[in-house]
C-alpha positions in Angstrom: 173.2 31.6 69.9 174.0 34.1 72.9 173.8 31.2 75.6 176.5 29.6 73.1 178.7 32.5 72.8 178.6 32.8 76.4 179.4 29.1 77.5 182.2 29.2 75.2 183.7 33.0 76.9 182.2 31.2 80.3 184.1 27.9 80.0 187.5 29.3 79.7 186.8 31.3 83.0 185.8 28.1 84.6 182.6 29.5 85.5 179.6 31.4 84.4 175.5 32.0 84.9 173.5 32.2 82.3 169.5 33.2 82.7 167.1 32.9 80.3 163.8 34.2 79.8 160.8 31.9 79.7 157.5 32.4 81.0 154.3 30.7 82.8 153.3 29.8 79.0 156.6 27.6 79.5 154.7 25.6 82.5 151.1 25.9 81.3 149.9 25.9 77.7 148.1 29.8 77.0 144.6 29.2 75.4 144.8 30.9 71.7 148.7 31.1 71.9 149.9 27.5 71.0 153.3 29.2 69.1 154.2 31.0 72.0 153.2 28.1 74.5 155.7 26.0 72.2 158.5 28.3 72.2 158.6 28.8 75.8 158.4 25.2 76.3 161.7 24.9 74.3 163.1 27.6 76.1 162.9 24.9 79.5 164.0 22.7 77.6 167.3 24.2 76.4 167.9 25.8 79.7 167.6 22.1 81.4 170.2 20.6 78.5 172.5 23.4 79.0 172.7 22.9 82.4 173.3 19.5 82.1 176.1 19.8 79.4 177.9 22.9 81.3 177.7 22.2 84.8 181.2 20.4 84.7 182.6 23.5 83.2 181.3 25.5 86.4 178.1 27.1 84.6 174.9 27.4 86.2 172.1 27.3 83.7 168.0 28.6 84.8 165.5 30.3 83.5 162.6 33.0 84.7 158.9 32.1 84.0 157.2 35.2 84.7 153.5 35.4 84.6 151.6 38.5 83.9 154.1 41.3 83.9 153.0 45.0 83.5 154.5 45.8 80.0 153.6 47.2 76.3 153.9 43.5 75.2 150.6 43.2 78.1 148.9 46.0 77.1 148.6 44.6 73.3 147.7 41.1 74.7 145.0 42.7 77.1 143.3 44.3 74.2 143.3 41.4 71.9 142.2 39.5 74.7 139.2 41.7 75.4 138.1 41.8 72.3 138.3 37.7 71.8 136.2 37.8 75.4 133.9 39.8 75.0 135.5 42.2 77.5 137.0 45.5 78.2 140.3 46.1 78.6 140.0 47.2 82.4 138.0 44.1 82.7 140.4 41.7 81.9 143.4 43.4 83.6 140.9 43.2 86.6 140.7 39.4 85.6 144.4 38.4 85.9 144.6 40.6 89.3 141.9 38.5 90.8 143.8 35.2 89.4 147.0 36.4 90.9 147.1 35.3 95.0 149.7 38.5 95.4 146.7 40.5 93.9 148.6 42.9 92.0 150.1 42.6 88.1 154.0 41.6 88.1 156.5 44.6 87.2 159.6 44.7 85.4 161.6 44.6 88.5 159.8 41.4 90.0 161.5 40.1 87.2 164.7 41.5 87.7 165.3 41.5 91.1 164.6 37.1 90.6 167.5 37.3 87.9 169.6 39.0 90.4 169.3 36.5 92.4 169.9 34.0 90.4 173.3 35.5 88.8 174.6 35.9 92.3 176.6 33.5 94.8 172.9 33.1 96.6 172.1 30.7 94.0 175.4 28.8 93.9 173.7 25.2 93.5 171.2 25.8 91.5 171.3 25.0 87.9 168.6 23.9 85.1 165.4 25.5 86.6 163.1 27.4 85.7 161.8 29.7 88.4 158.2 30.8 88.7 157.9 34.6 88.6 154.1 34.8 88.8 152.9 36.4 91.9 151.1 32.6 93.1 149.0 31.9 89.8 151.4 29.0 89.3 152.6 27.3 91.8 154.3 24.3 90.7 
C-alpha cells in the first residue's frame, strides 16, 4: 500500500525512489522459516514489477536483502534457534560470524547507509534490484 501511495505522490513529480526491505531469505530459502522465506520472495518480486511499471514515470524501484543484522528481531531468532540446535545462544551467534566472510554481525547502519545510497543520485540507473546487504554470506 505505501509503495502505491508513493508512486502515485511520485508520479506527479515525475520522479521518485522507492526502497523496500527484503532480506537474504528473499535469495535463499531459511531452513524452518518457509513463511518468511515466501514473503521475502514476494517482496523481489513486487519490487522487480514496480520497477518495471514505474520506470517511464521516472521512479527507481530496489530493495535491501540484509542478512544477519544485529537487532531484537535476532536476538529472538538466535534463541529459538539454539534451542532447535541443540546450541547456546553465544554459540550460534558465533556460527553466523564464522559464516559471514566480513566476520562480524551486520548493524542497523550497514543497512542504512546501503538505502542511502540507493535514494541518492549515485544510484541514478538502477532500478528493480535487490541489493545484497550481508557482509559476503551471499554473494549472488
Amino acid at each position: 500500500m505505501t509503495n502505491q501511495i508513493a508512486g502515485r505522490r511520485f508520479k506527479a513529480n515525475g520522479k521518485g525512489v522507492i526502497v523496500n526491505t527484503a532480506s537474504l531469505a528473499a535469495k535463499v530459502g531459511a531452513p524452518f522459516l518457509a513463511h518468511y522465506s515466501a514473503s521475502k520472495f514476494a517482496v523481489l518480486g513486487w519490487t522487480q514489477a514496480l520497477a518495471k511499471e514505474l520506470a517511464g514515470d521516472g521512479i527507481r524501484v530496489n530493495a535491501i536483502c540484509p542478512g544477519l543484522v544485529k537487532t531484537a528481531m535476532q536476538d529472538r531468532e538466535v534463541a529459538w534457534e539454539a534451542e532447535l540446535r541443540g546450541m547456546t545462544p553465544e554459540e550460534v551467534i558465533a556460527d553466523y560470524i564464522a559464516q559471514t566472510p566480513l566476520g562480524r554481525l551486520e548493524t542497523a547502519e550497514d543497512v542504512a547507509d546501503v538505502a542511502v545510497f540507493l535514494s541518492s543520485n549515485s544510484a541514478r540507473f538502477m532500478t528493480g534490484q535487490g541489493v545484497n546487504v550481508t557482509g559476503g554470506i551471499y554473494m549472488t
